[in-house]
C-alpha positions in Angstrom: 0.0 0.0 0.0 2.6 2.5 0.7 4.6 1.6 -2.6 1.0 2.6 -4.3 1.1 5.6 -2.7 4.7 6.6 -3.1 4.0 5.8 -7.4 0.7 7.9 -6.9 2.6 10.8 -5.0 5.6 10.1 -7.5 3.2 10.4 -10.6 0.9 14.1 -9.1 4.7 15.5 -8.9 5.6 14.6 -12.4 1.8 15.7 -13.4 2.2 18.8 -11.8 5.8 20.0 -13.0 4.9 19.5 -16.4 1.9 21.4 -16.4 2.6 24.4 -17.9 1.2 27.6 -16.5 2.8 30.4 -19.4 0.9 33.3 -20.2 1.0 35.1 -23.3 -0.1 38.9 -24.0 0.0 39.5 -27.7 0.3 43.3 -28.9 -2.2 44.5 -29.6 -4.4 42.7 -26.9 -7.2 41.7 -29.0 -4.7 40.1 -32.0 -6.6 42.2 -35.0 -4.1 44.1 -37.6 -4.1 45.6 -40.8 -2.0 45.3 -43.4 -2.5 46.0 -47.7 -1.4 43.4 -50.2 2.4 43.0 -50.4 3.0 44.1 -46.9 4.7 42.8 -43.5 2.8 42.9 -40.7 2.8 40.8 -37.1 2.4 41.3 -33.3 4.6 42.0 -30.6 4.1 39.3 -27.3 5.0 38.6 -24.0 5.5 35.0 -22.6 6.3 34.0 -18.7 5.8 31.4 -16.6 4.8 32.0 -12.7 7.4 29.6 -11.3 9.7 28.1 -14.4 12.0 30.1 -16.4 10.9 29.7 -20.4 12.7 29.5 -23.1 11.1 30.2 -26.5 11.2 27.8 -29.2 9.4 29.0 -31.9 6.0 30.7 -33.1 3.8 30.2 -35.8 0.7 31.6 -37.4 -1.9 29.0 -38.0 -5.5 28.2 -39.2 -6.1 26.5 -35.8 -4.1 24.2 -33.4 -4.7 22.3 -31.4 -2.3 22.2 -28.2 -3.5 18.7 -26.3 -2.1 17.0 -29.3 -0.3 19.5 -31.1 0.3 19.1 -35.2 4.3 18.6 -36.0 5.4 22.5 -35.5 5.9 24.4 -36.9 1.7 24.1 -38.0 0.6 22.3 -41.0 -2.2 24.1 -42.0 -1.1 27.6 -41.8 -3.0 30.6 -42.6 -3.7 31.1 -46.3 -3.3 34.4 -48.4 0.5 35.0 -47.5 3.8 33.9 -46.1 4.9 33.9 -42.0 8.4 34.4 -41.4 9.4 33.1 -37.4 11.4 36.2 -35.8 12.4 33.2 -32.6 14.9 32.3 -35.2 17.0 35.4 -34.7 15.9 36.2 -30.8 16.8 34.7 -28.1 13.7 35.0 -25.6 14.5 34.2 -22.0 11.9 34.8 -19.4 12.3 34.4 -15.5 9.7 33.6 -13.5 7.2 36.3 -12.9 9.7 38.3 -15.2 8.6 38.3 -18.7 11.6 39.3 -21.0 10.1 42.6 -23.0 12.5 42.3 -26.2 9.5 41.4 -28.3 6.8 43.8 -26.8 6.6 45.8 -30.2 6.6 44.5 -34.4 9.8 45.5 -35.9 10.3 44.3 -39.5 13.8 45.2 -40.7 15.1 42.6 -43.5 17.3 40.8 -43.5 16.5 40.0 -40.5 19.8 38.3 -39.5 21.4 41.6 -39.5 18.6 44.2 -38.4 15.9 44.5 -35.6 12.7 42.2 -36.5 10.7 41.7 -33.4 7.6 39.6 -32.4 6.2 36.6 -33.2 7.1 37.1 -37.0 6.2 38.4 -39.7 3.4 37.8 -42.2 3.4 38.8 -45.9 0.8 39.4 -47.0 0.2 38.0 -50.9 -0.4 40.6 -53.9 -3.3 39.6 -54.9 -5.3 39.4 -51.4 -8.7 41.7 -52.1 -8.9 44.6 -49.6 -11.7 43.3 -47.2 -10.1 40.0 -46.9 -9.8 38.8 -43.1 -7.0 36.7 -42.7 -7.9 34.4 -39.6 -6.3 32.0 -37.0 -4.3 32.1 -34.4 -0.8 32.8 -33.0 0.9 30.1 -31.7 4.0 30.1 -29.2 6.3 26.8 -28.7 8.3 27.1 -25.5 10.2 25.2 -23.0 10.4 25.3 -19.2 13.6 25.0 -16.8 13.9 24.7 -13.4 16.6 27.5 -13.8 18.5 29.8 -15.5 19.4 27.6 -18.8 21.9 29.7 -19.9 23.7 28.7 -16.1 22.8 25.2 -15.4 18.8 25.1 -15.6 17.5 21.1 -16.7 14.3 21.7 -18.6 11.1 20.4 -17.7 9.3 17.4 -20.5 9.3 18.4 -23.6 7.8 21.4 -25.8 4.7 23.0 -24.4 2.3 25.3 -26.6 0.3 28.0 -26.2 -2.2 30.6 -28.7 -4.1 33.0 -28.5 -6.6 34.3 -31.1 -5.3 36.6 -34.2 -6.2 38.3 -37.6 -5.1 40.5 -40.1 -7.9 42.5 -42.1 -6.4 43.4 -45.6 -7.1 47.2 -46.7 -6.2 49.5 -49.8 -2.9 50.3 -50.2 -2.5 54.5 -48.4 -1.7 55.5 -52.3 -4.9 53.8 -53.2 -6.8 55.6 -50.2 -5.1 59.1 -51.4 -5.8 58.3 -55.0 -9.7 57.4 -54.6 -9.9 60.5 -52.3 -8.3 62.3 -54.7 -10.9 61.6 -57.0 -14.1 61.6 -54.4 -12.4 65.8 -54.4 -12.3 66.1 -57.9 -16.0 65.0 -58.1 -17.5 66.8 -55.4 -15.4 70.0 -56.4 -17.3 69.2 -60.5 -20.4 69.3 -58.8 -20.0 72.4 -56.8 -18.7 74.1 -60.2 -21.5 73.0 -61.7 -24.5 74.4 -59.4 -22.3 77.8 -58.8 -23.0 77.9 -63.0 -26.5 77.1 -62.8 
């Protein structure tokens, strides 16, 4: 009996360190963007972890994903209508517990990347050839893993990978030469009409 209760006590420890408990703020809160047709866009984030430092592994922007049994990352059904470029791959993102590291709190998109500031989760490109109106839809996805200290000092990671998402989108618009052009003409029109009735 007490051997079933040492596994038992054995197994809620195990359990219970590799629950993750991360939380991730995306910028802006609510995940919705703009962005017109051949343009980068993407979100800054925050990740910690109340009692684990975390490591960041990668990010992804996906149709959906499901993080009990997550797909091979990163996701295989990412979001269609343009390309997602991982910024983890040039940042190192370190968190301590209760301490979430602020590197990536802002988009940057500088290319090449591997020389200049790009900052967030990554970046999206959004195809040519996406209509204005289009709603681009899915969600952000952060792989991380968790140490029981500083990893860059002698931390041992906890499991595996852990996952977590929050909700995102990008709503395509004009182009701002489009928007200037069509008000441009919307002037020109008004200032025909007002010519017009002045004549009358």
């Amino acid at each position: 009996m007490k051997r079933v209760l040492q596994g038992v006590l054995l197994l809620l420890t195990l359990v219970s360190v590799c629950t993750a408990t991360a939380t991730l703020t995306l910028n802006p809160v609510n995940g919705a963007i703009t962005g017109a047709p051949g343009q980068t866009v993407g979100w800054g984030y925050t990740i910690s972890d109340d009692t684990r430092w975390l490591v960041v592994a990668g990010t992804g922007f996906c149709s959906s994903f499901n993080t009990s049994t997550p797909d091979p990352f990163p996701c295989t059904n990412p979001v269609p209508g343009g390309s997602y470029l991982d910024f983890s791959l040039f940042n190192f993102i370190l968190s301590a517990p209760n301490s979430p590291d602020t590197s990536q709190m802002t988009f940057s998109y500088n290319p090449p990347c591997s020389t200049g500031p790009c900052t967030g989760t990554g970046g999206y490109t959004i195809n040519s050839n996406v209509p204005s109106g289009t709603l681009l839809s899915g969600v952000i996805v952060v792989d991380y893993n968790l140490f029981d200290g500083d990893p860059t000092n002698g931390g041992t990671q906890f499991g595996g990978d852990f996952f977590i998402t929050m909700n995102a989108s990008i709503l395509v618009v004009p182009e701002p030469g489009t928007w200037l052009l069509m008000g441009s003409a919307l002037a020109g029109l008004g200032l025909a009409r007002f010519r017009r009735r002045k004549q009358s």
